[in-house]
Structures are given as structure tokens and as C-alpha cells.
N, C-alpha and C positions, 0 to 999 in steps of 0.2 A: 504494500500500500504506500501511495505516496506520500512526503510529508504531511501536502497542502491539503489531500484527501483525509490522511488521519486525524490532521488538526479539526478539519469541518467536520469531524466524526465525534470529534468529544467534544466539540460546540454545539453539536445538536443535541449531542446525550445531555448536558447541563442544563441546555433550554427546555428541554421537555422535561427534564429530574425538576427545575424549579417548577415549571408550568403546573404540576399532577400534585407535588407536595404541596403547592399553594391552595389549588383548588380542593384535596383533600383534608384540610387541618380543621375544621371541623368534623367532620367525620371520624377524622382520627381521635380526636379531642372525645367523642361521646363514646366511642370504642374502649379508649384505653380507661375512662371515671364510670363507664357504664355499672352498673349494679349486676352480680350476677349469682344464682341460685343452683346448691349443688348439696348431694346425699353426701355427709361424710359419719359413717359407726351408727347408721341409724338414725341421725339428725340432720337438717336441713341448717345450710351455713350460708351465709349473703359474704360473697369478698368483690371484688375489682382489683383490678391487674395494677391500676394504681398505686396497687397496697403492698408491691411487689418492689415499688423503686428506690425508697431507702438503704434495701440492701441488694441491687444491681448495681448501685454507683460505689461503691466500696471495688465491689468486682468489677466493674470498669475501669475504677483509677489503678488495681495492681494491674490488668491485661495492657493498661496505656503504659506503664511503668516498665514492667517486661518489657514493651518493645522498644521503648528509650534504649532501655540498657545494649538488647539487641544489636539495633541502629546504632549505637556508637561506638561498638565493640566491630560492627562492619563497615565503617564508614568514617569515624571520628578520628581525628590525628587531637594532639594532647592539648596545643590552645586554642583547638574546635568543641573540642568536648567542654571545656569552661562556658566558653560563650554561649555558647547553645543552652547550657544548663542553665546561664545565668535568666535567659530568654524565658524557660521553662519554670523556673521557679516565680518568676515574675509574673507570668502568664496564670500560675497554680494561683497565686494572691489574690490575682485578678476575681478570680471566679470565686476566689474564699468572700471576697468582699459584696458580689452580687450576691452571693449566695446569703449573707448575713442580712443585708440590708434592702436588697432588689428583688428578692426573690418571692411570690407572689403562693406557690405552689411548686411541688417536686417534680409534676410534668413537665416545667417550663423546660428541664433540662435534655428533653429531648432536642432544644433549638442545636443545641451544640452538637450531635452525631447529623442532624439536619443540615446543617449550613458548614462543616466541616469538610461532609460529603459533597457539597455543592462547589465548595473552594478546589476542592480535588480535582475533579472535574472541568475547573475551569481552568484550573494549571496544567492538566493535561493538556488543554485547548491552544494554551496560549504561551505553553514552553514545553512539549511533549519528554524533549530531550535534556533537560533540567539547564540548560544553556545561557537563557535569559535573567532569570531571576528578576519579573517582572512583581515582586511583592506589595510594592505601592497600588499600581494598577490591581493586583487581583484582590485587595482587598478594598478597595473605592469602587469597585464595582459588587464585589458580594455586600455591600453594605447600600448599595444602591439598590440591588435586588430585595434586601432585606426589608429596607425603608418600604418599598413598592408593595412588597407580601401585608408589611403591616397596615397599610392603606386598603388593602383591600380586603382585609378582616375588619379595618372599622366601618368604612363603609358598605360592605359586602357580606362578606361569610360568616361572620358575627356581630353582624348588625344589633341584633337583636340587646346582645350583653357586652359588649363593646362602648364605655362610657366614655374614651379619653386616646386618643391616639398614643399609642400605648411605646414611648421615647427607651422606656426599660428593655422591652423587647427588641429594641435596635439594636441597644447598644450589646446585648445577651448575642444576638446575630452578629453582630462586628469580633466578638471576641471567641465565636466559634470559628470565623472565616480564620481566624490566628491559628488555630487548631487545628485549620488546615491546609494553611501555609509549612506549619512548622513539620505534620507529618510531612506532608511531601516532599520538601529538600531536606528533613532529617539535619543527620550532623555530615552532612554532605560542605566539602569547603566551595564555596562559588567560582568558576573558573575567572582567571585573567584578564581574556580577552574580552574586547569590547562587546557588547548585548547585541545582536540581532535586531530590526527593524518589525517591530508587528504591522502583518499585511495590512492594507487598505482597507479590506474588508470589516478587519476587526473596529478600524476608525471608523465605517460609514453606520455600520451597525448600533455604538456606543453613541453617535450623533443621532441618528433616527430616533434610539431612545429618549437620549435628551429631549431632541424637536419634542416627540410624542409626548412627553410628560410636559415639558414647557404649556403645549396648546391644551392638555387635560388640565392643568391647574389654573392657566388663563380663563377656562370657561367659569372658573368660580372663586369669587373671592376669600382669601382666605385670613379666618381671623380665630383669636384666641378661647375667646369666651364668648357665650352668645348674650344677650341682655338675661333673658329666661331661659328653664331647662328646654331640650329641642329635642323632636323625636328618634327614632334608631335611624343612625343613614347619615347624622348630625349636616343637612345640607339644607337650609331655607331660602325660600326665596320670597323677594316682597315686594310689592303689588305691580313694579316696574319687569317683574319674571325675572331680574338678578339674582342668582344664587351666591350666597356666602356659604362655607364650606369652615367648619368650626374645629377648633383641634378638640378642645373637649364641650361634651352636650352638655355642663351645666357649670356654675362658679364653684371653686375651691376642689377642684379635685386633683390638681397639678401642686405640686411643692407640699405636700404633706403626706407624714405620716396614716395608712389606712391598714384596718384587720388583711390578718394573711392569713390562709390555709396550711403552712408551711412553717413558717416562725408566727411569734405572737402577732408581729406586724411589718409591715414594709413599705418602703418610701418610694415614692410615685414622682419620677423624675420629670419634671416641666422642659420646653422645647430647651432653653438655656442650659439647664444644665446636662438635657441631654447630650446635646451638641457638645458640650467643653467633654464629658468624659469622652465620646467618641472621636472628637477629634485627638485627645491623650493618646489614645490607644494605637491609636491611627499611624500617629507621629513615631509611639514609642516601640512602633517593628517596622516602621521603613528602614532602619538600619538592620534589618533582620542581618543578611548579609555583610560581616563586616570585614573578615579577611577573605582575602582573594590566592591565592596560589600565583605564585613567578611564572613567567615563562623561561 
């Protein structure tokens, strides 16, 4: 297979991996808190699979942990393995601190094998041959997609219970797209030479979205809080048929502490703050890459 062929191969697998998991997360959502009824010694038991992920994520951080170890035992030279770990440790904080303060519910943490997945994918797409190290770029765009998915849960596929364009949820997506930055060049040292040109394509495609999203947000103004609470869809329009388009459907639901299913409670990140942590994070793996190899 050719490059250019293979590249547009895992650019298609991405687009459709995002396309099916967006349209799916409700679904998924009622699947995994569903209630469910089973015989167990003669008694009927109600569990959900939910009730299963406290102790999956233990077992998930030793199997992520093995492969560290793995990956740098195959891959790592001695001030690669520092750097990398120092990345890795910093990354672990990261999510210790959503997870303390961000964190809404135990499911959210499927966002992280979700959008990990999707970073993989697009690293495939847009450095097959690990040559580029294009990491600025693949994670401005998994967090572009991310933002997009969560747009269209508030106004779309949870409409219903979706009170506040939900800045938490980004930023949870930005720092799984790291998770899948980092598996994917591992403790791999980044080659010398100069980076390869990403095709045209990649350019015109990443513009159309912009364009698209530019004219989709034009068609409606957008504002913070509405005067009063607004119904699921959070988009009114008044008597001129102008739609404003509101981040959250009612006051005070942004910058404050609210009950959590998960911890006693958790803090509900407003556009401002969302943005500063995301762009932190943003900033603090562009250097992902930082030694290079001589020629």
C-alpha cells in the first residue's frame, strides 16, 4: 500500500471512529448506568456495569504501567527514559487532579480510552512512520474534535440533561488526546532531521472545518447566560427569528462548586477557566519531543 493510500486509510478510520462514538455516547451512557436484574443462590440482585469501574481503573493503571516499563526497556536510551517519565508523571497529576476536583462520575473516565484511541488514529494518519512528530497539531485538532463532540451533546444527544456546555469535558478530552500522543511515540527519541510537509489535503480539510464551524456558529449568537432558565437545545430566538445560542441554560451554574456522583462534589469549570487549563496543557506537551538524535 502506498504511503498516501495508507495515510487516507487511517484518516478515514478516525473520521468515522469519531463520527459513530459521537453519535453513540448516549447510548453508551444508558448501556453502561443501565439497571440490571439477575438470579444469584436463589435471590434476585439489581447491579450495572457501572459498578464495575472502580476496580477496572486500578487494573488499567498496572496494564498502562507494564507497558511503560515494556516500551522503555525496547525503545528508551537512559536521558529518554527520564524525560519521558518526567512527561508521564506529570500527565498521572494531571488526571489525579481532575479526578479530585473535575470529576462528575466514574464513567467520565471512559473519555480517556475514547479520545486516546482517536489521537492514535490520527497519528497514524498524519505520521504513519513516526517521522514527523507532529504533536502540537494532533492534539489542536483532537481537542477541536472534542470541543465539536461536546457541542453536540449539548445541543443534540443530551439535550435533554445537558444544563451547561460542559468546559470539564474538554478539557478531560485534551488530556486523553496526551494519552495518546504519548503511547504512540512511547520513549521513542524523535529523529534529527527536519519534519516532512503535511499534504494539502490535510490543510484543505482542517480549513473546510474551520469554514464549517465558523458559518455554524455565525448562524447564532453566542452568549453566556440567558436573562431566564431556556429550554433543552439552550438556543432562542426572539421575535426578529435571531437565534442566540447560550453556553449555559440558566445563571450560576458555571464557577461553582455542585453535588457529584463520584466525590462528595465537583467544580464546574466556566469558559475562562476552561480555556486557561486547556490551553496549560496544550502548551505543557508541545515540547513533548525534546531530544533529537545527531546525525
Amino acid at each position: 500500500m502506498k504511503p498516501t493510500t495508507r495515510t487516507a486509510a487511517w484518516g478515514t478510520a478516525a473520521a468515522l471512529y469519531f463520527v459513530v462514538t459521537t453519535l453513540a455516547h448516549l447510548e453508551f451512557s444508558l448501556w453502561l448506568v443501565g439497571t440490571r436484574t439477575a438470579t444469584w443462590q436463589g435471590q434476585t440482585v439489581q447491579y450495572s456495569y457501572r459498578d464495575a469501574m472502580p476496580y477496572l481503573l486500578p487494573v488499567a493503571a498496572l496494564a498502562l504501567l507494564a507497558w511503560l516499563v515494556r516500551d522503555a526497556l525496547r525503545h528508551g536510551t537512559r536521558p529518554r527514559i527520564g524525560i519521558v517519565a518526567g512527561y508521564w508523571l506529570l500527565w498521572g497529576a494531571c488526571v489525579a487532579a481532575v479526578d479530585r476536583w473535575l470529576t462528575y462520575s466514574v464513567p467520565e473516565y471512559f473519555h480517556y480510552p475514547q479520545y486516546a484511541l482517536l489521537t492514535w488514529l490520527l497519528a497514524k494518519a498524519l505520521d504513519p512512520d513516526r517521522s514527523r512528530w507532529p504533536v502540537g497539531r494532533l492534539l489542536a485538532l483532537t481537542i477541536l474534535l472534542g470541543a465539536i463532540d461536546e457541542l453536540a451533546q449539548y445541543l443534540w444527544i443530551t439535550a435533554s440533561y445537558s444544563h451547561y456546555y460542559d468546559f470539564n469535558d474538554v478539557l478531560v478530552n485534551l488530556l486523553a488526546a496526551v494519552l495518546g500522543v504519548m503511547v504512540y511515540y512511547g520513549f521513542r527519541v524523535p529523529p534529527a532531521q527536519g519534519r516532512p510537509r503535511i499534504g494539502w489535503h490535510w490543510h484543505a480539510g482542517a480549513l473546510a472545518l474551520a469554514l464549517g464551524i465558523g458559518v455554524a456558529v455565525g448562524q447564532a449568537r453566542l452568549q453566556l447566560t440567558p436573562p431566564s432558565p431556556v429550554p433543552s437545545g439552550a438556543i432562542m430566538k426572539d421575535r426578529a427569528g435571531h437565534a442566540t445560542l447560550y453556553l449555559q441554560r440558566q445563571q450560576g451554574l458555571y464557577d461553582r462548586w455542585h453535588p457529584a456522583a463520584w466525590r462528595p462534589r465537583h467544580w464546574v469549570l466556566g469558559p475562562l477557566g476552561g480555556l486557561e487549563l486547556a490551553s496549560l496543557v496544550w502548551a505543557a506537551w508541545l515540547g513533548y519531543p525534546l531530544r533529537r538524535r545527531r546525525q
